[in-house]
DRENFI-576677 format. One record per residue (C-alpha): residue in one letter; x, y, z. Coordinates in steps of 0.25 Angstrom, whole numbers, padded with zeros to 4 digits, always signed. Layout:
DRENFI-576677
aXYZ ...
END
This chain:
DRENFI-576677
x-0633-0071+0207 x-0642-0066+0218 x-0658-0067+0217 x-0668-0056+0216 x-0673-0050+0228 x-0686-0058+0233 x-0696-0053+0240 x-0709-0056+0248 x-0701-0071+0254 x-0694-0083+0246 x-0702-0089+0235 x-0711-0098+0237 x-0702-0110+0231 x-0692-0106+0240 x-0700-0107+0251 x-0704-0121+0246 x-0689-0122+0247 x-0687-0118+0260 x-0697-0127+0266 x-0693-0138+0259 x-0678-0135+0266 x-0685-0133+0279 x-0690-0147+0278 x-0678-0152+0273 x-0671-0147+0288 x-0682-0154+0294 x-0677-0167+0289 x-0662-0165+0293 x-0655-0169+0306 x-0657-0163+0320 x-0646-0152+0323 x-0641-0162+0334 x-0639-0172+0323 x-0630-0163+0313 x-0618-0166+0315 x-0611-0154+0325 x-0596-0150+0331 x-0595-0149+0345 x-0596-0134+0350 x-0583-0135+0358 x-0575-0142+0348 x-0581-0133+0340 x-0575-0120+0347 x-0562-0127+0348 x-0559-0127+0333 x-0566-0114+0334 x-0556-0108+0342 x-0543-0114+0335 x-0548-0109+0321 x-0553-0096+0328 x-0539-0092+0334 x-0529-0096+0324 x-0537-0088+0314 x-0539-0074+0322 x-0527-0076+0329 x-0517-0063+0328 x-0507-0072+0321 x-0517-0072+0307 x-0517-0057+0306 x-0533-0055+0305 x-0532-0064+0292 x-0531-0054+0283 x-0532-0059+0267 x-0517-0062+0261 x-0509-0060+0273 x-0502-0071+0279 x-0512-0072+0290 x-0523-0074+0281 x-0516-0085+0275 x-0513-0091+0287 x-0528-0090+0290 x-0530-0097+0276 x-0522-0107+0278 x-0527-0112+0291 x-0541-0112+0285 x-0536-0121+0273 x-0529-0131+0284 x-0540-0133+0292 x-0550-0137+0279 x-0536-0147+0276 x-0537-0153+0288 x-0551-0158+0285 x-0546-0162+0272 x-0557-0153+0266 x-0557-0152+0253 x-0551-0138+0248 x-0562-0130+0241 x-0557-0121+0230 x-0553-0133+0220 x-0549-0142+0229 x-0539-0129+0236 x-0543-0122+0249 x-0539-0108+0246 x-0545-0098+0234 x-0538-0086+0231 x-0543-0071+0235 x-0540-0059+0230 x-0540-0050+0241 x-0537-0035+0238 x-0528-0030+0249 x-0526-0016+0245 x-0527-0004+0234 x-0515-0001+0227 x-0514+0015+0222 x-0503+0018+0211 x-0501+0033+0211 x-0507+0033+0196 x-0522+0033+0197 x-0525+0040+0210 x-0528+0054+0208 x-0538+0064+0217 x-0534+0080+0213 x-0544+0090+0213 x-0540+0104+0202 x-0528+0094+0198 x-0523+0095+0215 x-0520+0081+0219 x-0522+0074+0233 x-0513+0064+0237 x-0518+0049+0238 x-0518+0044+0251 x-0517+0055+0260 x-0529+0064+0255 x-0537+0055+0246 x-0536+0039+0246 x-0545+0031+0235 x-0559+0026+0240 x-0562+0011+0238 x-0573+0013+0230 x-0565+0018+0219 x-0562+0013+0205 x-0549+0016+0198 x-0550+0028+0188 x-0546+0042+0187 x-0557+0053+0184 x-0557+0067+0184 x-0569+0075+0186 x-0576+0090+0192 x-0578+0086+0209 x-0593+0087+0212 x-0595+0090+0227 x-0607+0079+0235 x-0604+0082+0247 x-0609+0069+0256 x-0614+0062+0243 x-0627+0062+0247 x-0638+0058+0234 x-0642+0072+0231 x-0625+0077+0231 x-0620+0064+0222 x-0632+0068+0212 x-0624+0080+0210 x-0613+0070+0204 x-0610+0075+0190 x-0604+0065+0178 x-0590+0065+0180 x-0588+0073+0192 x-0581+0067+0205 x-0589+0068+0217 x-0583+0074+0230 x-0591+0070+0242 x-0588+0066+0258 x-0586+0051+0262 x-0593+0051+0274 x-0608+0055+0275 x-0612+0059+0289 x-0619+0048+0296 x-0633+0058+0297 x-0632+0058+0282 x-0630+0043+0279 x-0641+0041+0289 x-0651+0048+0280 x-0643+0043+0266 x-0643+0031+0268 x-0636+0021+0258 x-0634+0032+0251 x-0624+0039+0260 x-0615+0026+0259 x-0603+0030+0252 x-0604+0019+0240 x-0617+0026+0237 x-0613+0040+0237 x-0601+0035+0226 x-0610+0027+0219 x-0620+0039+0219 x-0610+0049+0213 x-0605+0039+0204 x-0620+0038+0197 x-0623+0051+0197 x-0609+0054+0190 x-0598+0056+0197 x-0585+0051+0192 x-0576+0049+0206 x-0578+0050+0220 x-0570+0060+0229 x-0574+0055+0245 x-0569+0066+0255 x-0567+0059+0268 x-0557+0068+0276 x-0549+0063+0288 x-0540+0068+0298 x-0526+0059+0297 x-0522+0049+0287 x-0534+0042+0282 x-0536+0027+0283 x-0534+0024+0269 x-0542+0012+0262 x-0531+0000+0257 x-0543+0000+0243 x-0543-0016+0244 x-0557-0016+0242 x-0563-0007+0230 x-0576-0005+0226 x-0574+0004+0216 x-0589+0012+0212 x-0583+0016+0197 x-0576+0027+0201 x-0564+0034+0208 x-0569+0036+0223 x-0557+0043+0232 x-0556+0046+0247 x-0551+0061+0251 x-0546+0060+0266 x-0538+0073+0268 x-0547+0084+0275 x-0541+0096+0266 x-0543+0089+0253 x-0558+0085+0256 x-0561+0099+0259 x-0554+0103+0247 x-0559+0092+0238 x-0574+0098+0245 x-0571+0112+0241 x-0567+0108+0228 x-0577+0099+0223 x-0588+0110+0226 x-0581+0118+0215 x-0582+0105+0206 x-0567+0105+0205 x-0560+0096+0197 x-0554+0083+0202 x-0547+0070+0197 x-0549+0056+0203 x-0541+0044+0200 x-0540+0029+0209 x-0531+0018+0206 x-0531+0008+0215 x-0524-0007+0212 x-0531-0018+0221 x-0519-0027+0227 x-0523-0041+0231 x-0519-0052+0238 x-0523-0067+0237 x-0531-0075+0250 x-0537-0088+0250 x-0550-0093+0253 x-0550-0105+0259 x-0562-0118+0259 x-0565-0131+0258 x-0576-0142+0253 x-0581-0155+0261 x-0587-0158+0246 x-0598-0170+0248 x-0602-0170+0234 x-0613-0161+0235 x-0619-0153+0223 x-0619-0140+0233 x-0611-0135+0244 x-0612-0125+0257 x-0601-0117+0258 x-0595-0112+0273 x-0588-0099+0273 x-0580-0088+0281 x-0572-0078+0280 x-0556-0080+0286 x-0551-0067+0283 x-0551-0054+0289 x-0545-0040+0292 x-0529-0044+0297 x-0523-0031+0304 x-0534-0021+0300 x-0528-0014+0290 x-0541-0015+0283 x-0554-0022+0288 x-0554-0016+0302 x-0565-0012+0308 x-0555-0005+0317 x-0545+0003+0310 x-0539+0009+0320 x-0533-0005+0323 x-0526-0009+0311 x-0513-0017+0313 x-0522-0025+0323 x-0524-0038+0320 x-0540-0041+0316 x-0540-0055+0319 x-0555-0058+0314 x-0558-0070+0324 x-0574-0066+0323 x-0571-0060+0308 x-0569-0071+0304 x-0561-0081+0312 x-0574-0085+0319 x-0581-0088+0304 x-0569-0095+0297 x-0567-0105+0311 x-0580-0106+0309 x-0581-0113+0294 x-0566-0120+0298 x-0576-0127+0309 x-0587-0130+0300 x-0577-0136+0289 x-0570-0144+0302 x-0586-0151+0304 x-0590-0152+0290 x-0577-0160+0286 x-0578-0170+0299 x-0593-0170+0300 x-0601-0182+0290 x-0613-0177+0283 x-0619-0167+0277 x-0617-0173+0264 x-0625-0165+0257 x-0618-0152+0252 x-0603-0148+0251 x-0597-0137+0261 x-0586-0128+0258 x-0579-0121+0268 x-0574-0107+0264 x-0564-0096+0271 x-0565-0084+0264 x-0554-0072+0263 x-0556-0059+0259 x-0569-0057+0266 x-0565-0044+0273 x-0561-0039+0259 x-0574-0041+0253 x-0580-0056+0252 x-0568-0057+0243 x-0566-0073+0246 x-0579-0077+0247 x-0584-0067+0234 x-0571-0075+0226 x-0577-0089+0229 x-0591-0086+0225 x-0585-0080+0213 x-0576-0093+0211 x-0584-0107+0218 x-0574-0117+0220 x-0579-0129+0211 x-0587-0140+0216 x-0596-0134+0227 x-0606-0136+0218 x-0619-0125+0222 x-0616-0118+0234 x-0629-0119+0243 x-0625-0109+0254 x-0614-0102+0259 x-0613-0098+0275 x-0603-0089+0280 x-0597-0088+0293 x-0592-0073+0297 x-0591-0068+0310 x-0597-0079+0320 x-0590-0076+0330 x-0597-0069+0340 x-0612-0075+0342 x-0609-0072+0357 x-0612-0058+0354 x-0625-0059+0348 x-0630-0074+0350 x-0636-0075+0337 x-0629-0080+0324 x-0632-0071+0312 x-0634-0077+0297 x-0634-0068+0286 x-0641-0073+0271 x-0649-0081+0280 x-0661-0079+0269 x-0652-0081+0257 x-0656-0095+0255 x-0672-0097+0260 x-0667-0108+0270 x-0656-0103+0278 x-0665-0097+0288 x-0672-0110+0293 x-0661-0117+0292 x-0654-0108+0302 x-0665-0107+0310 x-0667-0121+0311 x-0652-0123+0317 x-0653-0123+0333 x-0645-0113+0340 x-0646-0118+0354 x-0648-0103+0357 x-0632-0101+0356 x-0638-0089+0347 x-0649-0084+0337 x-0649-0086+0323 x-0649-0070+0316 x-0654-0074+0304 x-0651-0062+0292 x-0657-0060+0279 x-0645-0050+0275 x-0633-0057+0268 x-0623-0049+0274 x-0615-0047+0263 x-0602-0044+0269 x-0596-0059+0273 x-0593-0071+0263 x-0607-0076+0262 x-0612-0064+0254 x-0602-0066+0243 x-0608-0080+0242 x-0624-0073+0242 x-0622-0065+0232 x-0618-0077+0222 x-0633-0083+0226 x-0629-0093+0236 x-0636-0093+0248 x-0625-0090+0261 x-0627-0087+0275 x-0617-0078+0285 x-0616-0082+0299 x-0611-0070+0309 x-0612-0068+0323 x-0612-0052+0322 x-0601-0039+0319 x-0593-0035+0333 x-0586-0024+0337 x-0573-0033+0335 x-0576-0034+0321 x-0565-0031+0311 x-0556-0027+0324 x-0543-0031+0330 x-0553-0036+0341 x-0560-0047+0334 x-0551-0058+0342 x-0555-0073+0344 x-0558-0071+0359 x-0570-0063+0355 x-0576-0075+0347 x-0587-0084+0353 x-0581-0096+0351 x-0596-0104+0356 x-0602-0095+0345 x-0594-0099+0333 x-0594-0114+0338 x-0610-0111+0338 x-0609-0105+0324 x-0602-0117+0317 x-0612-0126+0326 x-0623-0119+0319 x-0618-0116+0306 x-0614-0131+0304 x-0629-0134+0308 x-0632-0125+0296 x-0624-0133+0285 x-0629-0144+0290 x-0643-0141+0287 x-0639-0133+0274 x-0633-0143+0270 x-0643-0153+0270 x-0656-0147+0266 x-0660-0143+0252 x-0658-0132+0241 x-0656-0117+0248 x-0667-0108+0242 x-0657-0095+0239 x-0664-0083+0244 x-0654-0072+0238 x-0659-0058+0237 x-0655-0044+0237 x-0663-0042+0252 x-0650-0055+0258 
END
């Protein structure tokens, strides 16, 4: 459960806390002391782990393909071949469900306006904000769905209104011209269904529905030009209109895959990343228009996942740190919504004990681009920040350090279950989610760097005292 807001700074025991860890780094050995993997060596595992898993030959890793299989099972044989120990009762792999696509049976999807049909897929598609019902109701015109036209939302009414507010008029709306908001809006003040008119010339690109988030009501999507104008004209005579959605969510399986270097310990660190990611583009691509190319991911997120394989390759051969357990994790489903990291939070393996932090490692990939090294949830426990700060970066970058959680990568899952969890990233490119995001774009220096660093980090964490959660609605 996460904490109230605070305000005005930490408490003043945690303050007390935080010294008291600051001291406690003080007492631990210099960073030339820790033990450390040569950078070149470093890059070589790098770059084996890194082409095997953006390779064309994995298909873009997508969850419950082959390829992602594959991508699973090489994960799975590395952590074998340290003889770690397999960290989902004593296995390796969790099952995931992972939605692939929305199924429509013929009965339940209605859109007719004075008892005239349209016809599901080529003028009207279900939005994926929709529940399951059937409702029937007088149309009630609101234009853009600005504050002032949703108020005229009557009880029982379906609501007519544009999908896209002009970018002058968002401008001036603010959160309120997002188009959650307009829906939620209408919904309060009484309207029983959604009617969205989104015109386009052509066959419209029509949503697979993995991934409702129904709001209560039937929401549905009008694409053909002639019917939006028609359903316009019509709504502004408060017609009557029927509006029914039926969609069956089809699923598939996908492993997450971990592991545990158990020293007895009483808490544990857990070290994560994402190993999925978009396969041929059919959904996911920043890039549409390219669909049927395969979306490798090497920065998104090839480069994280070698990454934790590297830092589970020292942890297993390296003595020490004696003090906290460390669990190595490869989440799937993280394209379709935290799902693996959200399933383990809502299902700890046993024997971890209290999780003391989480780090996630997404996109690290290109710190040549920026030369510095962002952390996100750097103030959700009081001491990462000095501890972070007090890791030397050679000037090989900068440390951006971020109050924001970025809640949209695996460590946010693990926040918002109260435990304190940092995101390493090295920054969104133009390759991002593209056909384009190949392996020869990677700085392959820069990864070895982040693993150098982030190693330091667990070092450290590892060893000093109690973290002082710092949790708020502000991360």
């Amino acid at each position: 459960m996460r904490a109230a807001a605070l305000t005005g700074g930490p408490p003043k025991h945690l303050v007390m806390r935080s010294l008291f860890a600051f001291a406690a780094l003080a007492a631990l050995p210099a960073f030339g002391q820790i033990h450390r993997t040569e950078l070149p060596e470093l890059e070589r595992a790098l770059s084996e782990d890194l082409n095997f898993l953006a390779s064309d030959e994995l298909g873009g890793r997508l969850p419950g393909t082959d390829e992602g299989y594959r991508a699973a099972k090489y994960i799975q044989s590395h952590f074998e071949e340290l003889q770690l120990q397999g960290l989902f009762g004593g296995e390796f792999t969790m099952d995931v469900d992972i939605p692939v696509k929305g199924i429509l049976p013929e009965a339940g999807n209605v859109l007719s306006v004075g008892g005239v049909p349209l016809a599901l897929r080529t003028q009207y598609w279900p939005h994926i904000l929709s529940d399951n019902r059937e409702v029937s109701g007088t149309l009630t015109w609101m234009g853009y769905g600005s504050p002032a036209e949703v108020a005229k939302a009557k009880k029982g009414s379906i609501a007519v209104m544009i999908a896209d507010v002009p970018a002058k008029k968002a401008k001036k709306w603010g959160k309120a011209a997002s188009l959650t908001e307009r829906i939620r809006a209408a919904r309060a003040h009484g309207a029983q269904a959604i009617i969205l008119l989104q015109p386009v010339n052509g066959k419209p690109s029509l949503d697979l529905l993995r991934r409702m988030r129904p709001v209560g009501m039937p929401v549905v999507n009008v694409y053909d030009p002639a019917a939006c104008k028609n359903l316009q004209a019509r709504a502004k005579k408060s017609a009557i209109g029927q509006v029914g959605v039926m969609v069956i969510p089809e699923s598939i399986k996908a492993p997450n895959v971990g592991a545990f270097i158990n020293r007895g310990s009483p808490e544990t660190l857990i070290i994560g990343a994402h190993y999925d990611h978009v396969g041929w583009g059919e959904w996911g691509s920043r890039t549409p228009e390219l669909a049927g190319q395969v979306h490798n991911g090497a920065d998104d997120n090839a480069s994280g996942t070698s990454a934790v394989l590297s830092l589970a390759t020292h942890f297993a051969k390296t003595p020490g740190l004696e003090q906290v357990n460390l669990a190595f994790v490869l989440f799937t489903g993280e394209e379709s919504g935290l799902l693996g990291s959200r399933a383990m939070v809502a299902s700890m393996p046993e024997g971890l004990g209290k999780v003391k932090a989480m780090i996630n490692l997404d996109m690290v990939g290109r710190l040549n681009r920026s030369d510095s090294l962002r952390v996100y949830g750097a103030e959700t426990a009081v001491e990462f920040k000095e501890i972070l700060q007090s890791i030397p970066t050679q000037e090989a970058f900068y440390w951006d350090l971020r109050s924001e959680i970025f809640a949209r990568s695996d460590h946010a899952s693990f926040i918002r279950a109260g435990v304190p969890s940092v995101f390493f990233f090295t920054g969104l490119h133009d390759d991002y989610h593209a056909p384009s995001d190949d392996v020869d774009k990677l700085d392959l220096n820069g990864i070895a760097q982040v693993v150098d660093r982030v190693q330091q980090f667990i070092y450290v964490l590892g060893q000093s005292g109690p973290l002082s959660a710092h949790i708020t609605d502000e991360n």
